[in-house]
N, C-alpha and C positions, 0 to 999 in steps of 0.2 A: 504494500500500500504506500510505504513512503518513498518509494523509488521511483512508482506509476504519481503520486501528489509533487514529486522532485519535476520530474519530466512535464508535466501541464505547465508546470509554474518556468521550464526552459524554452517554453514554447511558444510563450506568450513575450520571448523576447524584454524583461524586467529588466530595468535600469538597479531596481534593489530587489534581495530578495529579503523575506523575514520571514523563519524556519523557527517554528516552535518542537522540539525534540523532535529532528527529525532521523534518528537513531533512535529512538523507543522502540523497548520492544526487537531489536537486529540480534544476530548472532553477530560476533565479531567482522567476521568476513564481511558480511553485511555495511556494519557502519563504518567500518574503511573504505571502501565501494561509495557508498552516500559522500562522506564527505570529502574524500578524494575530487569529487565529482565538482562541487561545490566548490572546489579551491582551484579546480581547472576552468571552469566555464566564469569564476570570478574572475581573473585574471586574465582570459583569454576574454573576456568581452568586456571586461571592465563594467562588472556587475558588484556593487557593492554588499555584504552576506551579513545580514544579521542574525546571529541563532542564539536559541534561548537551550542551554544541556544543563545538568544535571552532572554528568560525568567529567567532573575537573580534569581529566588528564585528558579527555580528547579534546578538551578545551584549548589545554595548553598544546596540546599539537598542531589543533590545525590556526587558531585563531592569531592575532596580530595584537588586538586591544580586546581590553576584557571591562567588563563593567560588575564587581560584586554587589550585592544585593543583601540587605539584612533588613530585617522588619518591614518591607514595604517600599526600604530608604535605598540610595545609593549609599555605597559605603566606602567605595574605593572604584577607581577608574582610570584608565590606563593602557600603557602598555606592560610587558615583562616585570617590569621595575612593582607594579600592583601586585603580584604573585609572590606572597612572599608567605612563611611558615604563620608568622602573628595574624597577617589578614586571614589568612583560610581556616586558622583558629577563633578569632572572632567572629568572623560570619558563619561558622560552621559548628564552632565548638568542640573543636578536634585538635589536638596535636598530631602537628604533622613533619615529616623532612621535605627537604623539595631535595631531589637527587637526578642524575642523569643515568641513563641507560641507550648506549649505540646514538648518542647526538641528540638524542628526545629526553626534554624536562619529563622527570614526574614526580608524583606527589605520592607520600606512603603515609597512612595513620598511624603513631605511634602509639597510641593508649589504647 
């Protein structure tokens, strides 16, 4: 479903797009597939991508600026430099590392 809702919304030729979890619900294959997609037709047509996930670490892979979110409020907003262990603990309430793995940021909960 989110790959036939990806393709209408390619089709329609969008100056932006706005992808509310458009990885719910994917096997892994899946949402590297989606967003791969996403990061090609953005750049190759100069389509601006806003996506709302859930999944911090595909966040940090594929996206550029990130905007966190706590209570309703902005909380942090950015690029890279927003991504840091204390933000995604107060927005999340998690202790976390932020480490690398083969060139890709990620993020591990420690508690």
């Amino acid at each position: 479903m989110q790959q036939v809702s990806l393709a209408r919304a390619l089709v329609q030729q969008p100056r932006i797009l706005l992808l509310d979890e458009p990885t719910s619900s994917l096997d892994l294959k899946n949402q590297l597939s989606i967003l791969n997609t996403v990061v090609e037709v953005a750049r190759k047509e100069h389509v601006s991508a806003v996506i709302t996930m859930h999944d911090i670490n595909m966040a940090i892979r594929y996206s550029d600026r990130y905007v966190l979110i706590k209570d309703g409020e902005v909380f942090a907003h950015g690029k890279e430099e927003v991504i840091t262990p204390e933000n995604i603990e107060a927005v999340y309430g998690v202790k976390v590392t932020i480490g690398e793995v083969d060139g890709y940021r990620i993020i591990v909960p420690v508690e």
